[in-house]
C-alpha positions as a printed NumPy array, in Angstrom:
array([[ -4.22 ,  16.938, -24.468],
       [ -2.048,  17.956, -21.607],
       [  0.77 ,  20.896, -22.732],
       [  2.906,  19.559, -19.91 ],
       [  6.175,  17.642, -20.817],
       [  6.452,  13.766, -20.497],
       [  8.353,  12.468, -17.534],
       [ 11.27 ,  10.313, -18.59 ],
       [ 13.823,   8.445, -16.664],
       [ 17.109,   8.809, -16.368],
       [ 17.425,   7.468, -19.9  ],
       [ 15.094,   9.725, -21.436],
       [ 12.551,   7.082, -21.852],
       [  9.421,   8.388, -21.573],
       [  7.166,   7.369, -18.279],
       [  4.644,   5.054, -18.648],
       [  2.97 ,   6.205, -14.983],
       [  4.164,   8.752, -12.017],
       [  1.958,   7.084,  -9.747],
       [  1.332,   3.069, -10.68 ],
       [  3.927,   0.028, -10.419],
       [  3.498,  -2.363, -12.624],
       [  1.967,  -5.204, -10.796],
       [ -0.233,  -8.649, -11.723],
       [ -3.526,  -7.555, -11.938],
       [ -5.013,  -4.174,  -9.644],
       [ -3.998,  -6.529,  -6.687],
       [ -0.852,  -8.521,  -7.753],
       [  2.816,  -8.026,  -6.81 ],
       [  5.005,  -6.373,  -8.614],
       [  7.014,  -7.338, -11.53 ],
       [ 10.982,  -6.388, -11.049],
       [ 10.622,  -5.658, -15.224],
       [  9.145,  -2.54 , -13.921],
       [ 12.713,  -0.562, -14.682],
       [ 11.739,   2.935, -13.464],
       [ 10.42 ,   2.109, -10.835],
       [ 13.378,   0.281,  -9.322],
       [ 15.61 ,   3.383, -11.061],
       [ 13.31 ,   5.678,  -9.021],
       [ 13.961,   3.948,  -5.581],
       [ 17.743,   3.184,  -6.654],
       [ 18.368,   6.414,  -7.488],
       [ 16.921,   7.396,  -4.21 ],
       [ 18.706,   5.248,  -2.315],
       [ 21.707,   6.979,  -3.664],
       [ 21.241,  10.642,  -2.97 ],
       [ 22.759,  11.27 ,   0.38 ],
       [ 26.453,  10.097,   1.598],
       [ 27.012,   8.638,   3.878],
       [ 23.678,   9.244,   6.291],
       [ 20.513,   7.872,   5.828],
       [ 18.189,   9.222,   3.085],
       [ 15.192,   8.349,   5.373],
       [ 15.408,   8.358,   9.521],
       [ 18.193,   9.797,   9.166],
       [ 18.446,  10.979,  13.232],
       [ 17.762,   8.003,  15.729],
       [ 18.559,   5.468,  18.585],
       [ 18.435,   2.468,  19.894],
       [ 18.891,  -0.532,  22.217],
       [ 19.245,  -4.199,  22.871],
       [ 16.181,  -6.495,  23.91 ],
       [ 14.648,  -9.539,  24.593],
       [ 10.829, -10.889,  22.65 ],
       [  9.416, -13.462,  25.017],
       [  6.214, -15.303,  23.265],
       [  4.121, -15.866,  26.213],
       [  0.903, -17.638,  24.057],
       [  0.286, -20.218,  21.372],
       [  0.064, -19.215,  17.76 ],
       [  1.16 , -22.23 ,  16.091],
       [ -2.206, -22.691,  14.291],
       [ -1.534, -19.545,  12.527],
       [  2.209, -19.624,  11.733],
       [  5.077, -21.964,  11.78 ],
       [  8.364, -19.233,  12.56 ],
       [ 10.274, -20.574,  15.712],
       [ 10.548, -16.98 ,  17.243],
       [  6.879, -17.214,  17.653],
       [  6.347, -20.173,  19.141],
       [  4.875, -20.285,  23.008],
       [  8.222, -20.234,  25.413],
       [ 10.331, -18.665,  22.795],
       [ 13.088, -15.703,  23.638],
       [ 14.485, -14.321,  20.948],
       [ 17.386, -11.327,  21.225],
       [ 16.645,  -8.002,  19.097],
       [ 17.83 ,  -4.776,  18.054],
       [ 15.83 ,  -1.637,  17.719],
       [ 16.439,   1.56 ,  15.96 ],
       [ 14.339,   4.34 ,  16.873],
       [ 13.727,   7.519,  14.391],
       [ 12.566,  10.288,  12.996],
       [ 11.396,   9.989,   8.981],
       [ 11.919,  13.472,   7.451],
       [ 14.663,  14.879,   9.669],
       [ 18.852,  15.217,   8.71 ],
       [ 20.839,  13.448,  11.64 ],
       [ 21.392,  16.886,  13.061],
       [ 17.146,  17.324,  13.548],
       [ 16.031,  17.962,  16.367],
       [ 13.986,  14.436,  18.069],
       [ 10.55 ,  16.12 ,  19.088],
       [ 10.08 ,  17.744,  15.773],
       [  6.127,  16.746,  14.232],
       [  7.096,  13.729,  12.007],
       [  6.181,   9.938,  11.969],
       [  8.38 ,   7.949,  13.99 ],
       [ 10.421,   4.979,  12.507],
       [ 10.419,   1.748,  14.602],
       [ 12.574,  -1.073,  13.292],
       [ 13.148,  -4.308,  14.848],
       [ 15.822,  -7.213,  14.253],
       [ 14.874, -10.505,  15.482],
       [ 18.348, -12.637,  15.618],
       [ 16.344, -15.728,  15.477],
       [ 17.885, -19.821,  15.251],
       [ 16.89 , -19.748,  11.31 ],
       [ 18.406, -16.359,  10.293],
       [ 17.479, -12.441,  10.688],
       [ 13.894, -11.702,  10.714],
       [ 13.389,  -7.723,  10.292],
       [ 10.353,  -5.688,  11.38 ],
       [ 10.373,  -2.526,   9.563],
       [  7.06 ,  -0.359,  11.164],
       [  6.439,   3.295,  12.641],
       [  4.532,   4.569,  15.607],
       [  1.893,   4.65 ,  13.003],
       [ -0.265,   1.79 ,  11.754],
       [ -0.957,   3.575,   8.458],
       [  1.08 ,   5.864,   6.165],
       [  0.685,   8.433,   3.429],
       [  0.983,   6.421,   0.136],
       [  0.569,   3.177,  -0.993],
       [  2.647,   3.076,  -4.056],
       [  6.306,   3.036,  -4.267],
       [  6.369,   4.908,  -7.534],
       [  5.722,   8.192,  -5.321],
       [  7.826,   7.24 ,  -2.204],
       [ 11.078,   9.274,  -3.227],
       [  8.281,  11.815,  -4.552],
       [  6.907,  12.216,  -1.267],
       [ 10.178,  12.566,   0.612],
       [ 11.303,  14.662,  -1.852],
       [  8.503,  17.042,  -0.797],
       [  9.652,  16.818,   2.703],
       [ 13.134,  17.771,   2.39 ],
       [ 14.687,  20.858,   1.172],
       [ 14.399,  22.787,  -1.54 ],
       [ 16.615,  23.218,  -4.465],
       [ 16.748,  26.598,  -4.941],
       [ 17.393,  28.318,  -1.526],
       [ 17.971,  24.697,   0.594],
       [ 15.011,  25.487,   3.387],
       [ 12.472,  22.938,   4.31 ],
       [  8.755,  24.196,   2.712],
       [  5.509,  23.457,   4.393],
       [  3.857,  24.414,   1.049],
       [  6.101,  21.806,  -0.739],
       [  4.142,  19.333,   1.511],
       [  0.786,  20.74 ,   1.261],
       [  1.359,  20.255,  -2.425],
       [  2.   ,  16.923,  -2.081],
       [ -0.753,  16.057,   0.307],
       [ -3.801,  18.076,  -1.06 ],
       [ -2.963,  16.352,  -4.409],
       [ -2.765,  12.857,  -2.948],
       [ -5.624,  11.795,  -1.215],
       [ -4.443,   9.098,   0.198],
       [ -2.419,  10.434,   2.693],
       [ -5.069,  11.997,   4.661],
       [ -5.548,   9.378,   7.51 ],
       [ -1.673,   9.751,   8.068],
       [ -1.327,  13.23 ,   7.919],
       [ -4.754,  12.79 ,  10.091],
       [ -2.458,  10.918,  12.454],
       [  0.822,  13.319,  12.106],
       [ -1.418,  16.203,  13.081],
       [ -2.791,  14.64 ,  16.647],
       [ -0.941,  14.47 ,  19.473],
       [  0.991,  11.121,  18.241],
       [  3.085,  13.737,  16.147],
       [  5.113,  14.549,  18.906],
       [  5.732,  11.895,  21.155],
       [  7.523,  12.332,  24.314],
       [  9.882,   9.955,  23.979],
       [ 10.533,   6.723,  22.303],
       [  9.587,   4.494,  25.07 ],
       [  5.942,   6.375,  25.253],
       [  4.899,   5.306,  21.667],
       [  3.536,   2.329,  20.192],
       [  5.058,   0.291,  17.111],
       [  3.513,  -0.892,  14.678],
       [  4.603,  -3.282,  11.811],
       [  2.022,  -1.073,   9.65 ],
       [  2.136,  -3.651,   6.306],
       [ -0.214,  -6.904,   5.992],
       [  2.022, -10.083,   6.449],
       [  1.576, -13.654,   5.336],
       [  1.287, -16.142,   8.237],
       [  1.535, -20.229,   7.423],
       [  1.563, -22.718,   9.875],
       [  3.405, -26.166,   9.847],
       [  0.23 , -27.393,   7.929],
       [  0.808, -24.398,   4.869],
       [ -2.631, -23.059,   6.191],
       [ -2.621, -19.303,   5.68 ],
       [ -3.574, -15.489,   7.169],
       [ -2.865, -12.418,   7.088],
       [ -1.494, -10.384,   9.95 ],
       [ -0.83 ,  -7.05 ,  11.366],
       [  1.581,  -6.579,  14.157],
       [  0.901,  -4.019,  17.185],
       [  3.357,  -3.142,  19.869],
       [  1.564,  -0.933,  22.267],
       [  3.674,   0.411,  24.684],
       [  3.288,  -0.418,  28.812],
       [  4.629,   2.58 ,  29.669],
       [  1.635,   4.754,  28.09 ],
       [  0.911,   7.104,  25.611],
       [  2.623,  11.142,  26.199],
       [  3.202,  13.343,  23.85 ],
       [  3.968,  16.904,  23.694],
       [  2.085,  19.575,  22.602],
       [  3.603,  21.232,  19.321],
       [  5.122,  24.534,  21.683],
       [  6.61 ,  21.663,  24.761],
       [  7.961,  20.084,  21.597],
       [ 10.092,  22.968,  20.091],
       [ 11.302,  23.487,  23.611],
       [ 12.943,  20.301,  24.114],
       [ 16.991,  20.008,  23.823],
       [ 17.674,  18.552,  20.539],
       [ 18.193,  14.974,  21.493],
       [ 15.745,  14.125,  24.012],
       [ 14.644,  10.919,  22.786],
       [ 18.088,   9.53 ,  22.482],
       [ 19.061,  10.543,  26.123],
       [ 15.727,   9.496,  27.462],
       [ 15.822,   5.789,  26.112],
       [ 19.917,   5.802,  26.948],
       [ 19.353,   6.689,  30.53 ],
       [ 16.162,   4.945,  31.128],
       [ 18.253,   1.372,  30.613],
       [ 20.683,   2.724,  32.075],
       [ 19.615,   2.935,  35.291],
       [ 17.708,   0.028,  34.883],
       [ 13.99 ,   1.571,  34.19 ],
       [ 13.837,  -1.184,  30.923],
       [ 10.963,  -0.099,  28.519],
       [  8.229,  -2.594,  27.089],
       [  5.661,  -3.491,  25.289],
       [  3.052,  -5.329,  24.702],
       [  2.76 ,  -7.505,  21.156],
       [ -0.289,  -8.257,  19.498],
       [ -1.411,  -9.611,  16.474],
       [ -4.324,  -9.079,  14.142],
       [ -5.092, -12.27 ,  12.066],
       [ -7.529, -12.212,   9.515],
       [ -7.791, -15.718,   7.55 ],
       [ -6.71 , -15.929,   3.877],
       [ -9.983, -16.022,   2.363],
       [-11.305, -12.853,   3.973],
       [ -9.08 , -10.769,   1.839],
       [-10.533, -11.306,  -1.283],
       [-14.206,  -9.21 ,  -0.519],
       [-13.216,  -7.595,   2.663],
       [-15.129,  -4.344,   2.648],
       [-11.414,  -2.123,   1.999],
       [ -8.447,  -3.417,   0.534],
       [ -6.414,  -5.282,   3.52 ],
       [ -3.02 ,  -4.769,   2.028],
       [ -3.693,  -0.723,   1.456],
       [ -0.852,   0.744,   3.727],
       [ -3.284,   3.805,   3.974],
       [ -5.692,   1.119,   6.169],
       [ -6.141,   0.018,   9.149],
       [ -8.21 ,  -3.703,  10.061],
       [-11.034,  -1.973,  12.526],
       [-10.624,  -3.95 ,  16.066],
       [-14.73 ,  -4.753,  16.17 ],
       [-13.7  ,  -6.707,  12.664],
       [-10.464,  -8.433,  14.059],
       [ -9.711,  -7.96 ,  17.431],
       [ -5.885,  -7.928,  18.169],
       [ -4.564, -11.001,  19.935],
       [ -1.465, -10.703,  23.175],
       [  1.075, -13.069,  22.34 ],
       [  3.846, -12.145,  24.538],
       [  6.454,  -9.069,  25.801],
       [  9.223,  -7.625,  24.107],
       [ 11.364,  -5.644,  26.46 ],
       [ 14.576,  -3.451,  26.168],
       [ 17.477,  -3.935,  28.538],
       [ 20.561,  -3.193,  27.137],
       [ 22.411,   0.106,  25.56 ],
       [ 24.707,  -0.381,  22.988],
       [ 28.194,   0.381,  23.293],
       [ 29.286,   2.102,  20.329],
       [ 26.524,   3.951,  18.585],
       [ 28.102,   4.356,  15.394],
       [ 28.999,   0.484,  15.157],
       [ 25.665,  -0.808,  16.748],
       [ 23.215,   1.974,  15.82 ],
       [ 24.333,   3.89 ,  13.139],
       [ 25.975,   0.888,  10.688],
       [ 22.216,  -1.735,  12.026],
       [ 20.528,  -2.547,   8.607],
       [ 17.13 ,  -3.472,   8.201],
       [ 14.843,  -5.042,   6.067],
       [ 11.752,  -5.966,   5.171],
       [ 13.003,  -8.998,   2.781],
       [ 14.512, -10.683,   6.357],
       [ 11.55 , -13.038,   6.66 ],
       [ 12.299, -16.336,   7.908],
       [  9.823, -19.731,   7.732],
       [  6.553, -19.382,   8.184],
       [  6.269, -15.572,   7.636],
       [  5.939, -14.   ,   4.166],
       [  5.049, -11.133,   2.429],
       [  1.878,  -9.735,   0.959],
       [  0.496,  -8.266,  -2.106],
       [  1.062,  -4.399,  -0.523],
       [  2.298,  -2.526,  -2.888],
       [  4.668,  -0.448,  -0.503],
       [  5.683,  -3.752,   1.366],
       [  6.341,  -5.109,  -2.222],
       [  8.694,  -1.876,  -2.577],
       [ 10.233,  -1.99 ,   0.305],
       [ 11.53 ,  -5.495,  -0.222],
       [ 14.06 ,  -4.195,  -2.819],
       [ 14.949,  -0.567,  -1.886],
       [ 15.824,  -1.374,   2.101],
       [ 18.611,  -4.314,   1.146],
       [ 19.703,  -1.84 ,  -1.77 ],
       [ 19.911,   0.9  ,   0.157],
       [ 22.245,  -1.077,   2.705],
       [ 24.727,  -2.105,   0.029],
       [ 24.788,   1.343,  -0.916],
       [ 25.233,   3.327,   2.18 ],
       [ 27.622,   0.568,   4.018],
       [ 28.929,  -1.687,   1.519],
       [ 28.025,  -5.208,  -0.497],
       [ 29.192,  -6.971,   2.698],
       [ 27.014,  -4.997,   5.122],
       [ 25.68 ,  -8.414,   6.989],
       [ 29.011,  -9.353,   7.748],
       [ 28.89 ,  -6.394,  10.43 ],
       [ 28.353,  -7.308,  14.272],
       [ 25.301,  -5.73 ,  14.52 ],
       [ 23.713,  -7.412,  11.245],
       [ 25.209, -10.449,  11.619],
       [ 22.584, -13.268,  12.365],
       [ 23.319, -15.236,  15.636],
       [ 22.218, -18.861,  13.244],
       [ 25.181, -20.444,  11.029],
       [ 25.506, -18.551,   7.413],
       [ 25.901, -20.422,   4.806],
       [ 25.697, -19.213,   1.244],
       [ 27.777, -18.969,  -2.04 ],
       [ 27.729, -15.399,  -1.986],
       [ 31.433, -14.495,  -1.999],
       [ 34.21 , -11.429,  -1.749],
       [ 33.129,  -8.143,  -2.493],
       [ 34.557,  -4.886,  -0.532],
       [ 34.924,  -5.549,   2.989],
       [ 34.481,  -9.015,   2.784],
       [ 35.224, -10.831,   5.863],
       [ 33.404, -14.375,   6.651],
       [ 34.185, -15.781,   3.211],
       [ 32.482, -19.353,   2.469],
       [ 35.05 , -22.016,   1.826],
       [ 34.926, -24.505,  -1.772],
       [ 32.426, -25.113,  -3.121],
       [ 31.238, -21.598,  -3.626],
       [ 29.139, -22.405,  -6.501],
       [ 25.549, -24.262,  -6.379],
       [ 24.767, -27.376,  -7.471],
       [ 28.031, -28.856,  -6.917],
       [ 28.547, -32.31 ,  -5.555],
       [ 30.978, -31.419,  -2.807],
       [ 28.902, -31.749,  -0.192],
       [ 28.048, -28.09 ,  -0.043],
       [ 24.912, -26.284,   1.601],
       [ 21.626, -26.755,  -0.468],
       [ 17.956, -24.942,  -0.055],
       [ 15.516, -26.77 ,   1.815],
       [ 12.202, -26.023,   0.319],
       [ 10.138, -27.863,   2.94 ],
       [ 10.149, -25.144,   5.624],
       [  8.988, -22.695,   3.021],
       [  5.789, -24.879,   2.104],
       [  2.809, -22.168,   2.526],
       [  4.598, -18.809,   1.524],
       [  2.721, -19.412,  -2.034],
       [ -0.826, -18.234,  -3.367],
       [ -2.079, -18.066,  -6.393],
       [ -1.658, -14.545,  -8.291],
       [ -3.09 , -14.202, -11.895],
       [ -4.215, -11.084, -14.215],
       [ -2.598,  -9.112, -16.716],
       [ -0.128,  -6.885, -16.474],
       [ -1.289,  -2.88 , -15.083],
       [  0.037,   0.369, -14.175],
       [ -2.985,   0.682, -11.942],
       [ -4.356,   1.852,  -9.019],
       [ -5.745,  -0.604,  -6.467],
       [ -9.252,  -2.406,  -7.294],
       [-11.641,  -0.822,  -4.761],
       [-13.398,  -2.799,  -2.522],
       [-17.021,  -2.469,  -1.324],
       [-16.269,   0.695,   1.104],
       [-12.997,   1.638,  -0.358],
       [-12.403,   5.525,   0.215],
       [ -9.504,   7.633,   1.439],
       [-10.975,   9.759,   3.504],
       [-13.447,   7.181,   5.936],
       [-10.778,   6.303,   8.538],
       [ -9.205,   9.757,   8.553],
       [-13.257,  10.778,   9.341],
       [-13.612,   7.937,  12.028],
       [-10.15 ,   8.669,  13.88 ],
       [-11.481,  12.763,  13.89 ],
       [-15.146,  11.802,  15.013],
       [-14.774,   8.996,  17.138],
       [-11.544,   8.388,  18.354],
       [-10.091,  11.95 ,  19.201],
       [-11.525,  13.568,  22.353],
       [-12.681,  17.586,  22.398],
       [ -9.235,  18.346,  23.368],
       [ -7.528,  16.454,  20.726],
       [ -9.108,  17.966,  18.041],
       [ -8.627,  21.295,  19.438],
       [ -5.113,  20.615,  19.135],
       [ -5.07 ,  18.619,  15.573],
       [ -6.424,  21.729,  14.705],
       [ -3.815,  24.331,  16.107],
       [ -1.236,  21.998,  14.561],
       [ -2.741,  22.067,  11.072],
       [ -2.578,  25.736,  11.361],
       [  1.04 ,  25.831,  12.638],
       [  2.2  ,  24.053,   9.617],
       [ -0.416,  25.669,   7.141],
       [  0.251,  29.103,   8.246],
       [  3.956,  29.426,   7.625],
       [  4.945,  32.405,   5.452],
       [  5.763,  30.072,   2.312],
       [  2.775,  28.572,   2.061],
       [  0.945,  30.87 ,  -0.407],
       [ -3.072,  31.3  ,  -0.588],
       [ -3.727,  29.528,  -2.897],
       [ -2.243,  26.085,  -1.52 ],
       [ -4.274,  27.67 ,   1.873],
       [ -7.61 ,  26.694,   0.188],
       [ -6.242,  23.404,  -1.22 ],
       [ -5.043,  22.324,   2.755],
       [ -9.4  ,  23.608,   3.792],
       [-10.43 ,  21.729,   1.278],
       [ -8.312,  18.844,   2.017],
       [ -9.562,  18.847,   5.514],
       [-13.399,  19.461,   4.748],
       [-12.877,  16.185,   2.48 ],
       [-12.216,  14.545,   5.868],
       [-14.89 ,  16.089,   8.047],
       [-16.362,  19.45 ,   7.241],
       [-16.153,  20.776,  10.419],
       [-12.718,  20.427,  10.925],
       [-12.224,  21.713,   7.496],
       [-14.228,  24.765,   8.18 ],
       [-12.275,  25.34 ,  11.347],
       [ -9.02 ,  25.31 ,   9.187],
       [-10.028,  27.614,   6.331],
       [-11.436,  30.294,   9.171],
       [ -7.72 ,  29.855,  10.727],
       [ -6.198,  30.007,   7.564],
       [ -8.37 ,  33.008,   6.381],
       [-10.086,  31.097,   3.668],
       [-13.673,  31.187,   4.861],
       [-15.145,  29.99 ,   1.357],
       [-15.66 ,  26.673,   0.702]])
């Protein structure tokens, strides 16, 4: 029996699980009667005024998606139909980092897309990453927690991290990632996007897939090395996107989909909704539909930029969401979050407000400006708006189990350290590793982290491929294994 105290929440109810949502079955989504979790990601979503809790520091621009291919058979949503040219928004960012951070630091990259399509606001909300380091909500304000700073003496503290990551296994692939060269990008327009989640895809027909979204930039991969990085002025993403549309050098990229077909999911050999995945290409190759490009600054960064709100629970017909855990999340904190930080009204904004008619009985509220005339109550039989179910036919499937605090049900080869292995052995050249290593030691080495947490961090590593490992503990000092 444990001598450590019970987690509550902010109630003093004791914690059923640190580390679980409550969910329909290993696999299911996620039950909203699951009160501390939502209090944990509230809560969260509350700590900082008025910047962002998350991506705090960032940019963006104005663009154009043109869908050069047919996808109908796989999904019905207008914006992806062959022909189609649909205006966006994208906000560029750093994860970790106050707005004051400095862009090149070693961090993930946030990459969030608005679609402002003809049937509402569809919202891609993805990092230069296709993976990241948990797959649970119930330890996302955990795990930024152990990125920020400190109570006590208000520094950031590598061995904070280290903590965090050497006791969660899953995180290895992206801290695998964070510690290559895709770290420290050069600049924005040098990265790829990716949507990172598994979607739902339904055609006109409800037939149904999964998909994972890839924007891979045309401009190519550069990054810095860790030392080019710390040497860059403070803002060198932001100025490098600005002035690149400026003077007319528009970035793009190229958008591809991987679609795997409903039934696959079920006995794929890993869990296809683990965030901490990726689909391997040989298994399904990713498809070019068509070009998004970026060719306009915005005016007023604060209005455009700083006050755009994104979310993952923007989806319109023929796109839904999946049984991911984080996605499942996501789809509450972002929107809460929003009214939060800007206000109940926040989609009334310019730069929120969907280019498609509004109309909803959703009324008043601070800041309220486009207020829906009588009736503003539904049903009514004044001739006001009502749902259309139709163009939602296919976002269903069948969920069933009883209800867990559980980890996900492993699949055949299920294991969090295989695709952390495979990007070290047979993606990365000599070079690359030479450097994932120096950067491990960069971090690992700082004067907080203590020994101790230095043989947790080898032994991390040697769980994703002993040699690297080894070559970590002799650079940290901690030759035994």
């Amino acid at each position: 029996m444990s001598e450590r105290p019970t987690t509550t929440d902010d109630a003093g109810i004791p914690a059923a699980s640190d580390a679980h949502s409550l969910s329909v079955g290993p696999n299911g989504p996620l039950l909203m009667q699951d009160h501390y979790v939502i209090q944990k990601m509230a809560h969260f979503n509350r700590e900082r005024v008025p910047e962002r809790v998350v991506h705090a520091k960032g940019g963006g621009a104005y663009g154009v998606l043109e869908i050069t291919e047919d996808v109908s058979r796989f999904t019905r949503a207008k914006l992806f139909q062959k022909g189609a040219r649909t205006e966006s928004l994208v906000r560029f960012s750093s994860v970790a980092g106050e707005l004051g951070s400095a862009d090149a630091g070693r961090d993930p990259r946030g990459f969030a897309m608005k679609f402002y399509t003809e049937e509402g606001n569809y919202d891609l909300v993805g990092n230069n990453t296709p993976v990241f380091f948990i797959r649970d909500p119930q330890k996302f304000s955990d795990f930024i927690h152990s990125q920020k700073r400190r109570a006590d003496n208000h520094l950031r503290d590598n061995n904070m991290q280290w903590d965090f990551w050497t006791l969660s296994p899953e995180s290895a692939h992206q801290v695998s990632w964070l510690m290559t060269d895709r770290g420290t990008p050069a600049s924005w327009r040098h990265m790829n996007g990716y949507g990172s989640h598994t979607f739902l895809w339904y055609n006109a027909a409800g037939e149904k897939f999964w998909v994972k979204y890839h924007f891979k930039t045309d401009q190519g991969i550069k990054n810095f090395t860790a030392e080019e990085a710390d040497a860059q002025d403070p803002d060198v993403h932001i100025r490098d996107l600005y002035t690149a549309i400026q003077r007319g050098d528009h970035p793009s990229w190229t958008v591809q989909v991987q679609i795997m077909p409903f039934e696959d999911a079920a006995d794929y050999r890993f869990n296809p909704f683990d965030l901490t995945k990726v689909w391997p290409h040989a298994d399904y190759p990713p498809i070019t539909i068509g070009k998004w490009t970026l060719n306009r600054n915005p005016e007023n960064y604060f209005a455009e930029i700083e006050q755009a709100a994104f979310e993952p629970a923007n989806l319109v017909p023929g796109i839904g969401a999946s049984p991911d855990k984080m996605l499942q999340g996501r789809l509450f904190s972002y929107p809460d979050a929003h009214r939060y930080r800007i206000g109940a009204n926040y989609l009334q904004l310019p730069v929120n407000r969907p280019h498609s008619p509004v109309r909803t009985y959703n009324k008043d509220g601070a800041m309220a400006y486009y207020n829906s005339g009588d009736p503003v109550y539904a049903p009514n039989s004044a001739g006001g708006p009502e749902a259309n179910p139709d163009l939602w036919a296919g976002d269903g499937y069948e969920v069933a189990g009883e209800i867990v605090r559980s980890a996900y049900r492993l699949h055949s080869e299920d294991d969090d350290f295989v695709q952390p292995r495979a990007l070290w052995e047979k993606v990365l050249g000599e070079a690359e590793r030479d450097r994932m290593v120096h950067n491990i030691l960069l971090h690992a080495n700082a004067p907080e982290v203590t020994g101790d947490m230095k043989k947790r961090v080898a032994e991390y590593w040697r769980n994703v491929q002993k040699d690297l490992g080894d070559r970590v503990a002799k650079g940290l000092g901690v030759n035994g294994s």
